[in-house]
N, C-alpha and C positions, 0 to 999 in steps of 0.2 A: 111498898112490898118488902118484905120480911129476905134479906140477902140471901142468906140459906135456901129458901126457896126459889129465888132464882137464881143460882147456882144450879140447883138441882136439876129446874125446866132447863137450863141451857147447857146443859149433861145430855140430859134425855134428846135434846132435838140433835146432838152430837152426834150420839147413839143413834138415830133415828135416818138420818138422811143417807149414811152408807148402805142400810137396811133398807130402806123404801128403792135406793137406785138397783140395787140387787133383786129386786122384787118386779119392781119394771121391764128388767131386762128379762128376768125368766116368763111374765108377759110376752113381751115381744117374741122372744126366743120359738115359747108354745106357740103362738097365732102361728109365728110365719112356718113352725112345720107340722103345722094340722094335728095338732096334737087334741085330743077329745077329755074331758074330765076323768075319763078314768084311766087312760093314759100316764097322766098326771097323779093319778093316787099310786098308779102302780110302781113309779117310782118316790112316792114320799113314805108308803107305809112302810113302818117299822126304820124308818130315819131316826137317828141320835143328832146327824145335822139338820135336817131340816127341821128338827123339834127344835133341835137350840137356835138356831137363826129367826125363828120367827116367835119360839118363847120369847128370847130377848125384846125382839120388837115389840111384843103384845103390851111386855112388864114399860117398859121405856115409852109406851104411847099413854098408859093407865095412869106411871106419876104423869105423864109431862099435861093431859088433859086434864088430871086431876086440880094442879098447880092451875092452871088455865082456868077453869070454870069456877073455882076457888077466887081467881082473882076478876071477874067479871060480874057475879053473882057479889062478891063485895063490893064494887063501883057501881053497880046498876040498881042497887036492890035496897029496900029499906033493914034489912037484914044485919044481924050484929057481926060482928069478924069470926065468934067462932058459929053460928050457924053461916055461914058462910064456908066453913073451914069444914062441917060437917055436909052440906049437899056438896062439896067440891069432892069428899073422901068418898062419898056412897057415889058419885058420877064413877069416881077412879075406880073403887071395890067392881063396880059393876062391868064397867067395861072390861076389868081383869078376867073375870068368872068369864065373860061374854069372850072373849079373847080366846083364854085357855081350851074353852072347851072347845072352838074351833079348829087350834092347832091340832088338838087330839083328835078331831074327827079325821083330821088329812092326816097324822103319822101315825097314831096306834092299828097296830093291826086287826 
């Protein structure tokens, strides 16, 4: 595996677990006071934090999966390194888009 690249994956899962336990907790937090889905939008829309807290995550889960399925899809697969390096970047691209647009539905107004 190419050091750069995991460098990067082991950034992003850095990135990644203060975000996920944060993420858990406001979980938790909602169940235990009956909080209902809209509840919950009503305080994220039109957030600058909650876009950035969970932008961050989306971008940092897109490399770190990309890196991942990039390195999986070359060990598994009769596939050259760079198509390997190409379905691991369209897995990332897509989960970004897939990602982003979710955050916007819960923070744009």
């Amino acid at each position: 595996m190419n050091v750069r690249l995991y460098i990067w994956q082991r950034a992003t899962a850095a990135v990644m677990v203060p975000l996920v336990i944060i993420h858990l907790a406001l979980i938790v937090h909602a169940s235990r006071h009956g909080m209902t889905a809209a509840d919950i939008l009503a305080r994220t829309r039109g957030s600058v934090m909650w876009a950035s807290l969970y932008g961050a995550f989306v971008i940092a889960v897109a490399i770190h999966a990309a890196i991942g399925v990039r390195n999986v899809v070359s060990e598994w697969s009769p596939l050259t390194a760079r198509r390997a390096m190409i379905v691991g970047n369209a897995f990332g691209v897509a989960l970004l888009a897939l990602g982003l647009r979710a955050v916007a539905a819960v923070v744009l107004p």
